[in-house]
C-alpha positions as CSV (number, residue, x, y, z in Angstrom):
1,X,-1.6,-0.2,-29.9
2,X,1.5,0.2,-31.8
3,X,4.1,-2.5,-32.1
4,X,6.2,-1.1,-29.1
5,X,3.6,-1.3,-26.6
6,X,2.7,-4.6,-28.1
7,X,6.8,-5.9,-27.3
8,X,6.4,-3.8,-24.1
9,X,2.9,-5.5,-23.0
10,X,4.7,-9.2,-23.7
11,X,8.0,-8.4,-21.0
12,X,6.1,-6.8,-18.1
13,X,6.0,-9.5,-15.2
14,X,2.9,-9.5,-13.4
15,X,3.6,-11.0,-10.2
16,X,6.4,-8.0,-9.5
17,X,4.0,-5.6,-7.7
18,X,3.3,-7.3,-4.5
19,X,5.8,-4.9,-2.1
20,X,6.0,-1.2,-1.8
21,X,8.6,1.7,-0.3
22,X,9.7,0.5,3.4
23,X,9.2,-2.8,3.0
24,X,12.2,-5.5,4.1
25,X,12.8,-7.8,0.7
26,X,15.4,-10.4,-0.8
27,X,15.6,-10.1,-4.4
28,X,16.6,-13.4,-5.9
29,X,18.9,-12.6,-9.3
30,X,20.6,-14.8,-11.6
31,X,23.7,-14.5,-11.8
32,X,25.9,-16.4,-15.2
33,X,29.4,-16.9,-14.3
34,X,30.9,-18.9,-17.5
35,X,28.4,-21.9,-18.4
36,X,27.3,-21.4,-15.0
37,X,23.8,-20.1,-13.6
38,X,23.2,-19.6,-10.2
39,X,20.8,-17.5,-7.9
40,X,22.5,-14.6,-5.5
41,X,20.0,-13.1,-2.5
42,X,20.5,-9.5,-1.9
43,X,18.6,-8.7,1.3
44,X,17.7,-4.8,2.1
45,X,14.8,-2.3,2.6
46,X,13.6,-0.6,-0.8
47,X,14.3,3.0,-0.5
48,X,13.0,3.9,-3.4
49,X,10.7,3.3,-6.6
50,X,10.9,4.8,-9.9
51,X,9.1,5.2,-12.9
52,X,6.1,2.6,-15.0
53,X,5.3,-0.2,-17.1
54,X,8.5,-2.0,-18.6
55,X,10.9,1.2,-17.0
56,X,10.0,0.5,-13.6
57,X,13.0,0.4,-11.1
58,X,13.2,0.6,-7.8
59,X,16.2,0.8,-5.1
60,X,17.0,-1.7,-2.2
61,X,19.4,-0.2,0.4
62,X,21.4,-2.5,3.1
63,X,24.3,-2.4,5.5
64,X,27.3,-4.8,4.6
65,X,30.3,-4.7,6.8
66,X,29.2,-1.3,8.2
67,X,29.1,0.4,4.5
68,X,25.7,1.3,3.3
69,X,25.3,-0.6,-0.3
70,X,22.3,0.1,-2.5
71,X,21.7,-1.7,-5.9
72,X,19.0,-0.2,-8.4
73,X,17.0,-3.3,-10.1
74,X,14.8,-3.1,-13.2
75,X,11.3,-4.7,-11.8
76,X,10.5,-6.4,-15.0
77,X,14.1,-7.6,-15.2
78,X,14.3,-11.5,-16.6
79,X,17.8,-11.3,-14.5
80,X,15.4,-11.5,-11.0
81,X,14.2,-14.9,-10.4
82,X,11.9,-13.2,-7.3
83,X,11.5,-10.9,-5.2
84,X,10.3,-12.2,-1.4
85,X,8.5,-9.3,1.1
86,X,10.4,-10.5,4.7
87,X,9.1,-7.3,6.6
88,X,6.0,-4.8,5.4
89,X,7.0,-1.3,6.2
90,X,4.6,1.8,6.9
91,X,6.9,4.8,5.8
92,X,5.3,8.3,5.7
93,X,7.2,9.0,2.7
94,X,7.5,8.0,-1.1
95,X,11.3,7.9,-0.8
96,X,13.3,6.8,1.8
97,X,16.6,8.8,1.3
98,X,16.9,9.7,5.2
99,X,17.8,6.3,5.8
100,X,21.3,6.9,4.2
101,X,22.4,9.1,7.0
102,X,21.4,6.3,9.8
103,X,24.1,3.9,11.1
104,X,23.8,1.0,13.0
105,X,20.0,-0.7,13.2
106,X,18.7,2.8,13.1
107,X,19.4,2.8,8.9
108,X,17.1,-0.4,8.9
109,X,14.3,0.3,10.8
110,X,11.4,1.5,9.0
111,X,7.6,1.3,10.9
112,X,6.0,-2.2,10.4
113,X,2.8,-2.1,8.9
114,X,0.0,-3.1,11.5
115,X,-1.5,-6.2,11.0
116,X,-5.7,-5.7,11.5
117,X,-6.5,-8.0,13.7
118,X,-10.1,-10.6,13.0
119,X,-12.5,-10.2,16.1
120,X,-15.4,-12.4,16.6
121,X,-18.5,-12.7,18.0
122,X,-17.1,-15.3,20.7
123,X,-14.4,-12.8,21.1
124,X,-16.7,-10.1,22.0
125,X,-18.7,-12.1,24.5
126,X,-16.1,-13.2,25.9
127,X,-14.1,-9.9,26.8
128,X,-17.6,-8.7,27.9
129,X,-17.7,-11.9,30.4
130,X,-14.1,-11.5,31.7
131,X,-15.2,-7.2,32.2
132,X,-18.2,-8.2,34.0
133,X,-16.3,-10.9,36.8
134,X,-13.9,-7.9,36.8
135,X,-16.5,-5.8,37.9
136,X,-18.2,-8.5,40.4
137,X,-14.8,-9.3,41.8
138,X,-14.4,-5.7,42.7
139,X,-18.1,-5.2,44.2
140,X,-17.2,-8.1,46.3
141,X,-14.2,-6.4,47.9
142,X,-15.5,-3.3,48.5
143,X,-18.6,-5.5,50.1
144,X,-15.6,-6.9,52.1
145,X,-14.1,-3.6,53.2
146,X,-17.2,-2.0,54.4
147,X,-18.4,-4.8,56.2
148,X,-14.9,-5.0,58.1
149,X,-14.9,-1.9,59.3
């Protein structure tokens, strides 16, 4: 390993990767004005991703005032305090570039990732149950029918 991939290796934040194209994020950056630090929130969908390792980027679009405003952050930037997932999105695409000719809520909605749902055994038995008085419930009313007429 040479002594750039060593430098490299030291700057790459690990805890960076945990959101993907589609997905609704707030990146958290620092922001110095004079002796002053403070944290800014820019809220938006990533669009896009871009490139590996330390050159990683990746592209977070949102609507502000009815204008479209994307911003392009480095991932492994030590100006971005964190980066919070609000939304998971399903796209069918790598890049989300259609989204720039949306207006409205039309330009923000990307599918949201379905959640797999847990099922137990009690759950199972249970649905079975409530099928089964479904099914005796109906027996018994076309029992009633028949004998009324």
């Amino acid at each position: 390993m040479n002594l750039l991939d060593k430098i490299n290796q030291e700057q790459v934040k690990a805890d960076r990767d945990t959101f993907n194209v589609g997905d609704t994020v707030r990146v958290h950056t620092r922001v110095v004005e004079g002796e002053k630090e403070r944290v800014q929130i820019f809220a938006g969908v990533v669009i896009a991703r871009r490139h590996s390792k330390i050159n990683a980027t990746f592209t977070v679009r949102r609507i502000s005032y009815g204008e479209g405003v994307e911003r392009v952050f480095p991932i492994h930037s030590p100006r971005i305090a964190r980066i919070e997932v609000e939304r998971e999105g399903a796209p069918r695409r790598a890049k989300l570039n259609y989204l720039r000719g949306r207006t409205g809520r039309d330009a923000l909605l990307v599918r949201e990732k379905k959640k797999p749902v847990a099922v137990t055994a009690a759950d199972k038995k249970a649905k079975k149950e409530k099928v089964a008085a479904g099914k005796k419930a109906k027996k018994s009313a076309a029992d009633l029918i028949a004998e009324a007429t």
